[in-house]
C-alpha positions as CSV (number, residue, x, y, z in Angstrom):
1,X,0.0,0.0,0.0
2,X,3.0,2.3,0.9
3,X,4.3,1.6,-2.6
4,X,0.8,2.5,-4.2
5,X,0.6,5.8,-2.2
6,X,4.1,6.8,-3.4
7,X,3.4,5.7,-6.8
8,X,-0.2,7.8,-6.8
9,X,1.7,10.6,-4.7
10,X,-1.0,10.4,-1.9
11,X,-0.9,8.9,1.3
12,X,-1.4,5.4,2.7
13,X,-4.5,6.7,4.3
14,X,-6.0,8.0,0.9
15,X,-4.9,5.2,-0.8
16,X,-6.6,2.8,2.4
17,X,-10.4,4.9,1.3
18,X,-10.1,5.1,-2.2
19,X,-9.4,1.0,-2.3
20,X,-11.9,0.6,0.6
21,X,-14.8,2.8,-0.9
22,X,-14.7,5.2,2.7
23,X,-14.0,8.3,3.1
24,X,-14.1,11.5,0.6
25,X,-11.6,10.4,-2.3
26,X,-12.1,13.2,-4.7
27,X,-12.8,11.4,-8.6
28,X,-8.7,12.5,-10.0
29,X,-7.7,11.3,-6.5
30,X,-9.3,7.9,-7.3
31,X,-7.9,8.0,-10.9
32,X,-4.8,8.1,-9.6
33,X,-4.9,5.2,-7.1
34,X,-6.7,3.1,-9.8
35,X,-4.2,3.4,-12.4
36,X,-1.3,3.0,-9.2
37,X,-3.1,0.1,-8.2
38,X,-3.2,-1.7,-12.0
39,X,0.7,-0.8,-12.6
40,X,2.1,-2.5,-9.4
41,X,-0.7,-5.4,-9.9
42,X,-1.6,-4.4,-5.8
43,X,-4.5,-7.4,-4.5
44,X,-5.9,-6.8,-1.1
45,X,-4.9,-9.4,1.7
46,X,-8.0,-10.8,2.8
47,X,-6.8,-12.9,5.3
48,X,-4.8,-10.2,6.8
49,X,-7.5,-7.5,6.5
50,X,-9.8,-10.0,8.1
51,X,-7.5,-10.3,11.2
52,X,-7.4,-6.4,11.6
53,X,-10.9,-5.5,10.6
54,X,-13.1,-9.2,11.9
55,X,-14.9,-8.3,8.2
56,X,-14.8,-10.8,5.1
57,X,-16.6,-7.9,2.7
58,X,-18.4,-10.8,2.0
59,X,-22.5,-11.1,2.5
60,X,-24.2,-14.3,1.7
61,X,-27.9,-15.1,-0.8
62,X,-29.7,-17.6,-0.3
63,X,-32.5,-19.3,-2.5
64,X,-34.1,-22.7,-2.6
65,X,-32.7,-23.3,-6.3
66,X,-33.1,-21.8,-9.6
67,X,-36.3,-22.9,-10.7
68,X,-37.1,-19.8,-11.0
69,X,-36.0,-16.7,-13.4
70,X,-36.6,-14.3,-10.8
71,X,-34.0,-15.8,-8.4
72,X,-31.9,-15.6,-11.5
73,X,-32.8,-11.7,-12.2
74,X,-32.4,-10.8,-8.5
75,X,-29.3,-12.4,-7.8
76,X,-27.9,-10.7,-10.3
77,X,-29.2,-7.5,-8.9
78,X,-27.8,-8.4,-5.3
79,X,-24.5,-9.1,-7.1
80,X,-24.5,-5.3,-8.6
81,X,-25.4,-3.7,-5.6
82,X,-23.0,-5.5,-3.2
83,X,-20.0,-5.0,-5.3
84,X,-20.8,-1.1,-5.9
85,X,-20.4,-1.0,-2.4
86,X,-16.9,-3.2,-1.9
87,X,-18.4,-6.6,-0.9
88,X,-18.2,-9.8,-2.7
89,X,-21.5,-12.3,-2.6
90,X,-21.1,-15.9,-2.2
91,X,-24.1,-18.2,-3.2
92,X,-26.4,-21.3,-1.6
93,X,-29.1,-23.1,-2.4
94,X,-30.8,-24.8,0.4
95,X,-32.8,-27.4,-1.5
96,X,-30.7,-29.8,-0.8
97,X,-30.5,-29.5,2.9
98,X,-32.9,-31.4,5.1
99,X,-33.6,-28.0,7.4
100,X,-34.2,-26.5,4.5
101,X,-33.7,-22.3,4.9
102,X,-33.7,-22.6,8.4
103,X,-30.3,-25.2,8.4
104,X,-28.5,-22.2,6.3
105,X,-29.5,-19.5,8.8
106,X,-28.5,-22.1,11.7
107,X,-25.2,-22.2,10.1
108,X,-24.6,-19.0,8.3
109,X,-22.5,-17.5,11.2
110,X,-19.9,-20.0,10.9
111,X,-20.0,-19.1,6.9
112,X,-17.1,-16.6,5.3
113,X,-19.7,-13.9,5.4
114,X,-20.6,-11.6,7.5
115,X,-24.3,-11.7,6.8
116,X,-27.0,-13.3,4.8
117,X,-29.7,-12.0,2.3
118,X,-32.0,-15.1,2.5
119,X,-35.0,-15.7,-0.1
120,X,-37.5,-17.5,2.1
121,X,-39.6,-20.2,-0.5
122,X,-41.5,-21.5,2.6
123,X,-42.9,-20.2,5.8
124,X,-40.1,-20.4,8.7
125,X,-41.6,-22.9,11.6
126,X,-42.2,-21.7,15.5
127,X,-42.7,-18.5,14.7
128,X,-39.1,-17.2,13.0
129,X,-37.2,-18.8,16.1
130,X,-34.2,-19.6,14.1
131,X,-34.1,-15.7,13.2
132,X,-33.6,-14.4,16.8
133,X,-29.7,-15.0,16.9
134,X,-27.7,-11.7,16.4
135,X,-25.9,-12.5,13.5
136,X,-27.0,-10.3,10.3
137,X,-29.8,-11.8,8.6
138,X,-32.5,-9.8,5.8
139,X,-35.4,-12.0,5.0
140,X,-37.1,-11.6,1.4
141,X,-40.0,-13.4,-0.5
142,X,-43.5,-13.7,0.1
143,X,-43.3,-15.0,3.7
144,X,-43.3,-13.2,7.2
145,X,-40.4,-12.8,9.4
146,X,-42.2,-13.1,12.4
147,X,-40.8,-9.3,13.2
148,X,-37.7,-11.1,13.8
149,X,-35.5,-10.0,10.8
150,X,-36.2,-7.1,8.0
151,X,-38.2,-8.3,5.3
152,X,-38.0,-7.3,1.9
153,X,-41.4,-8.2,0.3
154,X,-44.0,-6.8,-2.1
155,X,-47.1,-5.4,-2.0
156,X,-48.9,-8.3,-3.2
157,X,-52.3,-7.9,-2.3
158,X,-52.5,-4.0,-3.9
159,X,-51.1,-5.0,-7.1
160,X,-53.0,-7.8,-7.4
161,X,-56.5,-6.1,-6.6
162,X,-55.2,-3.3,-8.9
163,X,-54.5,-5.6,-11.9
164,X,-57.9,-7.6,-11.2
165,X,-59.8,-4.1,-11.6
166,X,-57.6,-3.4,-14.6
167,X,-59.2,-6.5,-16.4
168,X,-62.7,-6.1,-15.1
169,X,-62.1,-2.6,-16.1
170,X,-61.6,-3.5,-20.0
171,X,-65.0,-5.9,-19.8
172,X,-63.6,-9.1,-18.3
173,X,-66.0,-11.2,-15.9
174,X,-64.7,-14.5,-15.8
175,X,-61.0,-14.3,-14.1
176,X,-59.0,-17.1,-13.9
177,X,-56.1,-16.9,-10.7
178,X,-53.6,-19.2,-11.6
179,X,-53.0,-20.9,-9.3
180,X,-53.9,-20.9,-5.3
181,X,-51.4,-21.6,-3.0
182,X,-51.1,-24.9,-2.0
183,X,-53.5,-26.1,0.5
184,X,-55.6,-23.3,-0.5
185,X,-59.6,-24.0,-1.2
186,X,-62.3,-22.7,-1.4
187,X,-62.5,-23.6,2.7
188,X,-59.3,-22.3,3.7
189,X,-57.9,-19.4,2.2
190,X,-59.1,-16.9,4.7
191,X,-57.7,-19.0,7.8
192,X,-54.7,-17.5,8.9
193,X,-52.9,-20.9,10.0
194,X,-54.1,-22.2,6.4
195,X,-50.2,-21.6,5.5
196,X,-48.5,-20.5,8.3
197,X,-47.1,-17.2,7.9
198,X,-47.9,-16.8,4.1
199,X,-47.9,-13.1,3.0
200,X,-48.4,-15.2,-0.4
201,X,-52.2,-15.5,0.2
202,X,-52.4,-12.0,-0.1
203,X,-52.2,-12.0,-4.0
204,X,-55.2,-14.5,-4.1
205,X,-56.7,-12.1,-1.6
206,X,-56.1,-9.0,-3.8
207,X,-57.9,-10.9,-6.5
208,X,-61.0,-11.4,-4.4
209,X,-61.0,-8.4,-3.2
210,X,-61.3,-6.9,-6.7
211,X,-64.0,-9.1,-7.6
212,X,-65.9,-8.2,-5.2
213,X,-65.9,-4.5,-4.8
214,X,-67.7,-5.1,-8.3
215,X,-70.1,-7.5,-7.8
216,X,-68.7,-10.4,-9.4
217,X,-68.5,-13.9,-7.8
218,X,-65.8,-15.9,-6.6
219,X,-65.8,-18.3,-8.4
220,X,-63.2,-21.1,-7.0
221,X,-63.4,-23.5,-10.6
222,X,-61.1,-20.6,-11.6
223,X,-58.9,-20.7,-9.0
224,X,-57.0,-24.3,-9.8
225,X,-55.0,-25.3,-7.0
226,X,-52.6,-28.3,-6.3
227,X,-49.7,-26.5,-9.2
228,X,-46.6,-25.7,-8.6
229,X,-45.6,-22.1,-10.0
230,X,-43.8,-23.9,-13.2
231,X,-44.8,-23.5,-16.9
232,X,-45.7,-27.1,-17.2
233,X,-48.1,-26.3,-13.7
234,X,-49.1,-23.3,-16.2
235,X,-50.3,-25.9,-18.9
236,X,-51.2,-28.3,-17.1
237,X,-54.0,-25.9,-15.3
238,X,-54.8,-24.0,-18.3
239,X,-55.6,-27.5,-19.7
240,X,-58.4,-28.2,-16.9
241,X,-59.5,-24.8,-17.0
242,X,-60.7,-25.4,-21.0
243,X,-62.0,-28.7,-20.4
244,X,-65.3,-26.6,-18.8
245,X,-67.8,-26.0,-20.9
246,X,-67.6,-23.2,-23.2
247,X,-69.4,-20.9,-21.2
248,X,-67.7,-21.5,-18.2
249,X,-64.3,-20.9,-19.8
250,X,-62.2,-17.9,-18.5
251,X,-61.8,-14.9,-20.4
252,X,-58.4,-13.8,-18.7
253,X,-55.9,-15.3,-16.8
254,X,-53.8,-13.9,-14.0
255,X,-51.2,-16.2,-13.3
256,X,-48.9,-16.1,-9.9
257,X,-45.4,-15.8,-12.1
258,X,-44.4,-15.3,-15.4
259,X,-43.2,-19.4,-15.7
260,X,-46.7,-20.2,-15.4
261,X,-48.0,-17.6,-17.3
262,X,-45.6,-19.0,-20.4
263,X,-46.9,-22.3,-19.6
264,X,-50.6,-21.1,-20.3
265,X,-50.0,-19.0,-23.3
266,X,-48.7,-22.1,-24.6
267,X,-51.2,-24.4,-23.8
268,X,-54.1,-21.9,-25.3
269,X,-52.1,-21.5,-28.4
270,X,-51.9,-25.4,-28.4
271,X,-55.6,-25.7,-28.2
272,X,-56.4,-22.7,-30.4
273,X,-57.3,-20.3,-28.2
274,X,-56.9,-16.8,-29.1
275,X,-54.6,-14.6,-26.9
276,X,-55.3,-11.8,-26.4
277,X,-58.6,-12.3,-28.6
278,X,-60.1,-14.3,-27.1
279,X,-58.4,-14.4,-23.2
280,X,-56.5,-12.2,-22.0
281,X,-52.9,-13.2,-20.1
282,X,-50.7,-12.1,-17.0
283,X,-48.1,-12.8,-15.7
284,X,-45.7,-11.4,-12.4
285,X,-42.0,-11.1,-12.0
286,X,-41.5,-9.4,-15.6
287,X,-38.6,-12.2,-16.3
288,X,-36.8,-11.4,-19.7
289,X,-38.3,-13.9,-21.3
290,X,-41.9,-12.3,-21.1
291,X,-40.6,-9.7,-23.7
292,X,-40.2,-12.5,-25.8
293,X,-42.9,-15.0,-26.1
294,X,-45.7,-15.0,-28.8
295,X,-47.6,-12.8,-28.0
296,X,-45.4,-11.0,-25.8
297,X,-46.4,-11.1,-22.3
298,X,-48.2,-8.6,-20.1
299,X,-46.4,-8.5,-16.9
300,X,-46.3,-6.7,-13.4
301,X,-43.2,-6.0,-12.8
302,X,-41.8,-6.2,-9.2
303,X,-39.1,-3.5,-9.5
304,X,-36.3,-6.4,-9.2
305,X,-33.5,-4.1,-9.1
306,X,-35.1,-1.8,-6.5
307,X,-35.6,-5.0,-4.4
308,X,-32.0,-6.1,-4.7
309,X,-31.2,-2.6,-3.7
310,X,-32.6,-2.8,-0.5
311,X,-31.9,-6.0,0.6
312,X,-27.9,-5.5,0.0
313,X,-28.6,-1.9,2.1
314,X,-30.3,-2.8,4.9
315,X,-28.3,-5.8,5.4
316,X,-25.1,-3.9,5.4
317,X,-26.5,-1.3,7.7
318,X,-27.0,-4.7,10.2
319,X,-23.5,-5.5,9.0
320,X,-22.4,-2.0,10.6
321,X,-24.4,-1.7,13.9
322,X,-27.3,-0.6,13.3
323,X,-30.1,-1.9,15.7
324,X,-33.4,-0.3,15.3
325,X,-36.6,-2.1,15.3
326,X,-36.7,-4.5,12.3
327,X,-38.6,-3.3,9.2
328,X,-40.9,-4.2,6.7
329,X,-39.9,-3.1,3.3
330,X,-43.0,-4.0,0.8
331,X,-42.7,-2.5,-2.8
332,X,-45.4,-1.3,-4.9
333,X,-44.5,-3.4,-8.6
334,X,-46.2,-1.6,-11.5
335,X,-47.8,-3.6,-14.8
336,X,-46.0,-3.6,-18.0
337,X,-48.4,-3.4,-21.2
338,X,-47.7,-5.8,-24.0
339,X,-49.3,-8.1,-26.5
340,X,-51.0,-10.5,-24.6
341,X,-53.8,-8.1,-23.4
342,X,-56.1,-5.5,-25.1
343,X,-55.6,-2.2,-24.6
């Protein structure tokens, strides 16, 4: 570092911020050290700054797999955001594990990072007790935290009622939600214990609600359940939901994610089905390949980028003290217009 200052005429404490991103390192000032820091080929000890500072500039993510493009899209997000601010991310799946989520937050403080950004795919058992350690932990997804950890989530249940009055709006009356939660009927979606600490219900609820603040029924033979979020689930409920009779057919879909809204555009091309002419399609996450089906797919879009954003901050504030009351973050996402409605 000494021969970096010299080298950048600065001194080792400039050079120290301007490698660390602290401090006020004026933009030449930066220059300078940059193009000192490529010439002499200068790497940063970890190990030693490790043993000085009890920091690996490492946080951890943590999803279930990547089934999903969304994972995909907001890993890469996470990645952005965490090396603009001088930290490296290191990655886990916990599918594998027989704990599940709560075996990688068990053993995440004995991990190479000083905290964890975990993507919860299922509600955490006795009430978030494996959150209440003091080691770093942000909770996202669609699941509570038990006000034991800050939660990055969406507003689920607002963008859903708004996207359900969008398509009653343009004339539609028959609304297909695809699909419920599983172990979600017609007899247990408004118990609260129906799944434990599910902030997922409140998309289905959204949908409901929109229907009726218009006068519409629920009607629960549009509302297949039993599907996992996938494109084939996609098909495969788009193919029971034609098998009614012709007037009992839906004429729009709102599916839970964009893999199953693929998975029903293709299965109503398949069968000839017109889309958007003859039902209307959504899907959520706005994934890149939604721009690029046939037709291309309407979308709500939850802000992905945003969401990484905070999760990398508010973690690293835990990272660096700070202990007020644990938050919930819920974004607003906003629909994206293409092909596969009408206008």
């Amino acid at each position: 570092m000494a021969e970096v200052a010299k080298e950048a005429g600065v001194s080792i404490k400039t050079v120290s911020n301007a490698i660390n991103g602290v401090g006020n390192v004026l933009p030449k000032t930066q220059k300078k050290v940059d193009a000192a820091v490529a010439k002499l080929g200068y790497r940063i000890d970890t190990a030693a700054r490790y043993l000085k500072t009890r920091r690996h500039q490492t946080i951890g993510f943590a999803i279930s797999g990547f089934d999903s493009p969304f994972y995909t899209q907001l890993l890469e997000g996470v990645i952005d955001e965490a090396t603009a601010k001088g930290y490296t991310v290191t990655i886990s799946t916990y599918n594998q594990l027989k704990g599940g989520a709560e075996e990688l937050i068990r053993e995440a403080p004995y991990s190479n990072a000083d905290g964890w950004i975990v993507y919860a795919s299922h509600p955490l058992s006795n009430e978030g007790e494996v959150l209440e350690g003091d080691y770093p932990i942000v909770q996202c997804g669609n699941y509570t935290a038990f006000g034991k950890a800050d939660l990055i989530t969406l507003d689920n249940r607002g963008s859903y009622r708004e996207t359900t009055q969008l398509l009653i709006d343009r004339g539609c009356r028959r609304i297909a939600a695809l699909c419920a939660p599983e172990g979600i009927t017609r007899d247990t979606y408004h118990r609260q214990d129906a799944v434990r600490g599910a902030a997922v219900i409140d998309r289905l609820e959204g949908y409901i609600d929109a229907l009726r603040g218009n006068g519409l029924p629920v009607d629960w033979s549009l509302i297949p359940n039993g599907r996992r979020w996938t494109m084939a689930g996609g098909a495969s409920a788009v193919n029971d939901l034609l098998a009614a009779g012709e007037g009992d057919r839906p004429d729009a879909i709102l599916c839970y994610n964009d893999s199953a809204a693929l998975g029903a555009l293709y299965q109503l091309q398949l069968r000839g089905v017109s889309v958007p002419g003859d039902v209307q399609v959504i899907g959520f996450d706005n994934i890149a390949e939604s721009r690029y089906s046939s037709p291309s797919l309407t979308t709500v879009d939850p802000m992905w980028k945003d969401y990484a954003k905070l999760c990398v901050t508010r973690l690293l504030a835990r990272i660096n003290g700070d202990d007020s009351p644990y938050a919930t973050i819920a974004l607003h996402p906003r629909l994206v217009e293409r092909d596969s409605t009408r206008r």
